[in-house]
N, C-alpha and C positions, 0 to 999 in steps of 0.2 A: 578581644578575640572574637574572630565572626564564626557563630554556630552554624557548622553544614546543614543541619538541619531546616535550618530558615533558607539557607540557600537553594533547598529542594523547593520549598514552597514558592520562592520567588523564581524558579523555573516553570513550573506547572504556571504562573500567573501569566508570565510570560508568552507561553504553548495557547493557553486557554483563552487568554482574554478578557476574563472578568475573575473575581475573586470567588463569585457563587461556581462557575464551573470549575475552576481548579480546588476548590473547595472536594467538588465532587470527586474528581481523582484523585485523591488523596485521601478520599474516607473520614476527611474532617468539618467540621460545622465552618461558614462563611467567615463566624465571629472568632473562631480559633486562627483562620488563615491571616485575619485582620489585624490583629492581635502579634500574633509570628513576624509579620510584615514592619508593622510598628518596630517592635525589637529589636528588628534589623535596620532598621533605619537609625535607631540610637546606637545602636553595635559600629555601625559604620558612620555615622555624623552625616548624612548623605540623605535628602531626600529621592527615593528612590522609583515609585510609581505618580503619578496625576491620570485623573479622569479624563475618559474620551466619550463624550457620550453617553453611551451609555456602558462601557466599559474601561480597561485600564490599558495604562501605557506605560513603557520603561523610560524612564528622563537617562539623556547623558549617562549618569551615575551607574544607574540601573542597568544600561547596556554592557559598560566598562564592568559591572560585578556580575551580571551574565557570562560574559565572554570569561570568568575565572572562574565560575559556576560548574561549565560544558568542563574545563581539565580538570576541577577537583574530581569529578563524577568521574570523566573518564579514567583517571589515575587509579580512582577506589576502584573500577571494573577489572583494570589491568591487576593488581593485589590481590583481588578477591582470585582472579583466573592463574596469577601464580602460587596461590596456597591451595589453589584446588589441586593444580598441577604435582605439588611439593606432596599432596596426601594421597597421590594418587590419582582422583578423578576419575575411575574407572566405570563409576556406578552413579545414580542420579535422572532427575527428570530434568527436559526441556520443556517451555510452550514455545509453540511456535500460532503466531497468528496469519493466516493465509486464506486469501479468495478460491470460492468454489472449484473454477477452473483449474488453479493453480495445486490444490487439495490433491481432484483427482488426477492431473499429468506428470505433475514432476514432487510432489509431497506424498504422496504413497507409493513410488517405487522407491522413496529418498528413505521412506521407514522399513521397506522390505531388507533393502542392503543393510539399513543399521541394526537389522534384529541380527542377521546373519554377523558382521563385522564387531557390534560393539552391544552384545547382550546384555548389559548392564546397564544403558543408555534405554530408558523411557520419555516418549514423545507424548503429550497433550496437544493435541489439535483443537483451534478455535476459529470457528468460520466468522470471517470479516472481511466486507468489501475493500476492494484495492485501494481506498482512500482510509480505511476504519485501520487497518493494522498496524501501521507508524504512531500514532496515539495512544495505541494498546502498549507499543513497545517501549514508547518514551515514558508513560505514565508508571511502566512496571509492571504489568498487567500480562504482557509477553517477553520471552527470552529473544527470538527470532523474528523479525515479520516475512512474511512474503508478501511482495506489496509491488505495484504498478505507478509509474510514472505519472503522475496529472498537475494537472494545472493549479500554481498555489500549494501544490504540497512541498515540503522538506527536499531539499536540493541533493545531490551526493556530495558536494561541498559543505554539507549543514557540518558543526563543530560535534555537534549530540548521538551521530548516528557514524557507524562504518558500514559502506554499502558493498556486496559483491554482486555484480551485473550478472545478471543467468540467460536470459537470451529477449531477441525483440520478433515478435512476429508478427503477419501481415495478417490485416482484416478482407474479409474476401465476401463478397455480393451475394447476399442471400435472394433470390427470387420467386414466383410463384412460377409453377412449369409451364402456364399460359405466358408468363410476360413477354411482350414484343422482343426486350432480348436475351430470353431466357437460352437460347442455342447457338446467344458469339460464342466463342470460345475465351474472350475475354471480356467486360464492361469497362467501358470509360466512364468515370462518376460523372461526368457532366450530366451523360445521357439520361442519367437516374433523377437528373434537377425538376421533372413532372410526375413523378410519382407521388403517391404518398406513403409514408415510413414507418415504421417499428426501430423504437428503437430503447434507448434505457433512461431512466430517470435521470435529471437533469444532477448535479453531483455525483454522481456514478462517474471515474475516469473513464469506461467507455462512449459514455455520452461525447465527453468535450473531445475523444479523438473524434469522433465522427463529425459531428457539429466543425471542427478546425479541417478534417478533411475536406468537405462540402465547401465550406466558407475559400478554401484554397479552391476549391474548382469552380467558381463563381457562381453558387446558388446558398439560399439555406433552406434546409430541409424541413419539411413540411411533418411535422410529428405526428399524426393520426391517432398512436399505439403509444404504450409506453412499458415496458418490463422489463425488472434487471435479471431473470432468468432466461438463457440463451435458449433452454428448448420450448418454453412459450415462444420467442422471439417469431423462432423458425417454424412451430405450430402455427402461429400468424400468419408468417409469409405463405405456407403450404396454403391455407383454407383463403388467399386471393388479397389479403389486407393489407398488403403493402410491398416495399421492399426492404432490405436492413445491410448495413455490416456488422458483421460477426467475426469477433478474433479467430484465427484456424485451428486453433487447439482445442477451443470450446466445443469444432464440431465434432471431436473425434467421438465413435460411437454413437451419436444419435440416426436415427431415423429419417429422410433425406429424401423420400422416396418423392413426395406432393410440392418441394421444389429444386432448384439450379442451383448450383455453385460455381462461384466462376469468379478468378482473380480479378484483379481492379487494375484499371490502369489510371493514369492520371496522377495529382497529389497523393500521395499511398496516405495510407493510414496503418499506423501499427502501433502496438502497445511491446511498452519497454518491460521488462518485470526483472527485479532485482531481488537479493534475501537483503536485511539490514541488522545490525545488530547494533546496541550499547557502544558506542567509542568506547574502548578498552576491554572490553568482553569478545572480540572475536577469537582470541588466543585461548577461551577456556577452554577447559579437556573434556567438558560436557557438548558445547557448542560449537566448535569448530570441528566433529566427526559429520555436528547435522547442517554446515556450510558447504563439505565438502561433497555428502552425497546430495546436497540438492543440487550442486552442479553438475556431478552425474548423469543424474535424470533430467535434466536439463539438456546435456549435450546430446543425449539419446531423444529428444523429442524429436518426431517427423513433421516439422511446420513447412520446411521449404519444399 
């Protein structure tokens, strides 16, 4: 009989890559993971990981008892959310893990509704970049992600994850009020190909939109600056240091006055952003009040 348990660990090795990091999401020592791992391979008759480098890999075996992994999990998500159901559900905490932007646009009107709708429903909020929240969510760490589109992460095809799309908006030309076209009424990215840029650290998913925008209008961009905070970006662009794209949501509210904004024509650039939950956990009576208003506030955002 194969213990679920071990099945967890040989998920997490999977996600992680090596046995020292899955080690670490899991709050167990390397030699414990090691150890679980083994076990499972006598439980199963089946050697299950080999060495890459300098980390690990799933053999054959390993993918085939992944892929039974993702439904056992899911199945316990779906049991757990109908015995919540069965008790009631009325009361309880979520986390939800979510990027800045996404925090203040569409996750603080998503909690204002739910005080008012479902006052027995407490939210924990945890700030994590649009690449950091699926991690948190898979590892157990979050109930919810709010999480962005990028390159190399979890697909909405993934087996581990139920995705509900909330909306995609356009990244729009931050300029300095001198720049030569600070007063089209719209920029072509091309024209932006002799500047120099502000823009975000290089795994940040708004980096690779930008960097794949550029790349489609045949330049790359000359990085000058680098900060994953939108109103440094735009502090930058104002005081003459460059130029940027910035997603439209991010601008809401700040201070605007020292540069331009102005749509982009050309390759667009925009950032997808989805909530994601547990395969099987979207139907809980805790978490499905907090998918529903974050599509809410979502639909209510002013990006176009």
């Amino acid at each position: 009989m194969i213990d679920p348990r071990r099945l967890r660990i040989l998920r997490a090795v999977a996600d992680h890559r090596t046995v020292t990091a899955a080690a670490a999401a899991l709050y167990l020592t390397p030699s414990a993971v090691s150890q679980q791992l083994a076990a499972l391979e006598q439980e199963t008759g089946h050697v299950l990981l080999r060495r890459s480098g300098r980390g690990v890999r799933l053999t054959a075996a390993g993918e085939i008892l992944l892929g039974h992994a993702h439904e056992v999990f899911a199945q316990l998500e779906r049991a757990e959310a109908e015995l919540a159901a069965y008790a009631g559900g009325a009361a309880g905490e979520v986390t939800v893990a979510a990027f800045a932007t996404g925090i203040a646009e569409v996750l603080a009107p998503a909690i204002s509704r739910l005080a008012g709708d479902h006052p027995g429903l407490r939210l924990r909020v945890r700030d994590a970049e649009g690449d950091e929240s699926l991690p948190m969510l898979l590892d157990g760490r979050a109930d919810v992600a709010l999480a962005v589109e990028y390159r190399g992460g979890p697909g909405a095809d993934d087996a581990r994850l139920s995705v509900l799309p909330l909306y995609a908006e356009p990244f729009d030309a931050v300029l300095p009020v001198g720049h030569r076209l600070a007063e089209l009424p719209e920029v072509a990215l091309a024209d932006l190909a002799d500047s120099e840029w502000i823009g975000q650290y290089p795994g940040n998913p708004c980096h690779d939109v930008t960097l794949l925008a550029c790349e489609l209008a045949g330049f790359q961009p000359r990085f000058a600056h680098s900060s994953d905070d939108f109103r440094a970006v735009v502090a930058l662009a104002g005081a003459g240091a460059g130029v940027a794209l910035v997603p439209r949501s991010a601008l809401h509210g700040m201070e605007l006055k020292e540069v331009q904004v102005r749509p982009v024509t050309g390759p667009s650039a925009t950032r997808r952003v989805f909530a994601a939950t547990r395969r099987g956990a979207e139907s809980h009576p805790l978490i499905a009040p907090v998918l529903t208003a974050l599509r809410t506030a979502a639909e209510h955002l002013p990006i176009h």
